[in-house]
C-alpha positions as CSV (number, residue, x, y, z in Angstrom):
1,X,126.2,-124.5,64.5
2,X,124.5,-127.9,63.8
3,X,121.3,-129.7,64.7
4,X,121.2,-130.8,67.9
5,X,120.6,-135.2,67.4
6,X,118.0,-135.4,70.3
7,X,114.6,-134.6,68.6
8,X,115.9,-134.9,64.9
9,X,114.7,-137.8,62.3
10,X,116.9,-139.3,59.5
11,X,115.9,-139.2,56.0
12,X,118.0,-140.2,52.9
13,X,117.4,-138.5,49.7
14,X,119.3,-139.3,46.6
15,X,121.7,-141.3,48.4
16,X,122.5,-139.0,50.9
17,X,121.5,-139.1,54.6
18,X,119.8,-135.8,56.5
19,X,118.9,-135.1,59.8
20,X,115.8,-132.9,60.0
21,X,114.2,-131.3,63.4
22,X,110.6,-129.4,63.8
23,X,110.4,-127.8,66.9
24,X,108.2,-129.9,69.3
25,X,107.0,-126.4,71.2
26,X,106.4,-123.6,68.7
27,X,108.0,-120.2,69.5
28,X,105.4,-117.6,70.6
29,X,104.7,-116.3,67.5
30,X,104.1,-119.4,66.2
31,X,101.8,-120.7,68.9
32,X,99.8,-117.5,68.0
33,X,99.6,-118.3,64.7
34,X,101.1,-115.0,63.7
35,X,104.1,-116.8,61.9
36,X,103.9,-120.0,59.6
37,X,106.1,-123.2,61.1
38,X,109.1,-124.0,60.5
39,X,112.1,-127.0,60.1
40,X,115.7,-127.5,59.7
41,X,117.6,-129.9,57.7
42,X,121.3,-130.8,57.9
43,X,123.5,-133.5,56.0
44,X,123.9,-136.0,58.3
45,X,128.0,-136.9,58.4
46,X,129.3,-133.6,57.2
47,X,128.9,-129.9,59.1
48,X,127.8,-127.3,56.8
49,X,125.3,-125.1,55.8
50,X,122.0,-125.7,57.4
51,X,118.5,-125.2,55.4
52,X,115.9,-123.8,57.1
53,X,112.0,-124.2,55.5
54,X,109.4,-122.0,56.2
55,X,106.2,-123.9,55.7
56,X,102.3,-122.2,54.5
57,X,100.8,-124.1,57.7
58,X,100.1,-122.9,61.1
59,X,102.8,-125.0,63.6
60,X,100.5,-127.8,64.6
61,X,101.0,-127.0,68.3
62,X,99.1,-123.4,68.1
63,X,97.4,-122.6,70.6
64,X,94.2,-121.2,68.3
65,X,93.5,-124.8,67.4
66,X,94.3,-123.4,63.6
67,X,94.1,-126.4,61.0
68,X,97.7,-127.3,60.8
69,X,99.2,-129.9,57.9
70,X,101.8,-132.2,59.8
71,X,105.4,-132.2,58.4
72,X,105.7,-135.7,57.0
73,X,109.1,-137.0,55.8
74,X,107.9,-136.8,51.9
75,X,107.5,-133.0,52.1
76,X,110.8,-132.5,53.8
77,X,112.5,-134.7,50.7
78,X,110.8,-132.5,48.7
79,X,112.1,-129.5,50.3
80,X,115.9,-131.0,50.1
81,X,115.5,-131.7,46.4
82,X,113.8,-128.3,45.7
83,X,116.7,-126.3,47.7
84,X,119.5,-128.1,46.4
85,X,118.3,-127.3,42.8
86,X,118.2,-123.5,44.0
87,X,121.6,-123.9,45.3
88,X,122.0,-124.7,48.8
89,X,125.4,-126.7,49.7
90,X,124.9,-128.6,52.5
91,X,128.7,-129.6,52.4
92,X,129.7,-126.1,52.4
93,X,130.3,-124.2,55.8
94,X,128.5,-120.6,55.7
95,X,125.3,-119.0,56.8
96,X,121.7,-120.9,57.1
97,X,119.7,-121.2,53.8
98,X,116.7,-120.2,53.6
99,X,113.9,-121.5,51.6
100,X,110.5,-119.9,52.3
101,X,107.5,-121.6,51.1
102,X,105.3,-119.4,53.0
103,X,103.2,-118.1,50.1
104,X,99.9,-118.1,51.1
105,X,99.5,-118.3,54.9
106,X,97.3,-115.9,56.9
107,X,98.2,-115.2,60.0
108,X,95.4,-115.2,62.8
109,X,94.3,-112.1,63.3
């Protein structure tokens, strides 16, 4: 299953285009803060594997008014470079990868 187009934003990274998609309305456990935000990232022209990041932030939408970081298209190149050195295939057809960054977020009480 692939990103749905409406919602997502192209980014090229090493040649290669992406589509990438944050939620606009966090799930609930995000809007509580209980669970850090998260995005997808596909290649663009091919279907395959689909890379999902867990960020350390709150989703920016929460309804706690937590300090959120936004998602900003440098940190998502990042996160393509970083998981395609720890082996994600975005060519290849198969199961979500996951690459959690999440190391350090608190969840509100």
């Amino acid at each position: 299953m692939g990103l749905g187009r409406k919602g997502a934003r192209r980014i090229v990274v090493g040649g290669t285009a992406y589509r990438w998609r944050l939620r606009r309305r966090p799930t609930y456990f995000q809007a509580l803060a209980w669970t850090p935000c998260t995005f997808a990232v596909e290649q663009a022209d091919a279907r395959g594997s689909i890379l999902v990041v867990t960020t350390a932030h709150p989703h920016p939408s929460n309804w706690f008014g937590r300090e959120a970081q936004p998602v900003r298209p440098s940190d998502v190149a990042h996160t393509i470079e970083l998981a395609l050195t720890r082996g994600w295939n975005p060519t290849e057809p198969g199961s979500p990868f996951l690459l959690d960054l999440s190391a350090g977020f608190t969840p509100s009480p």
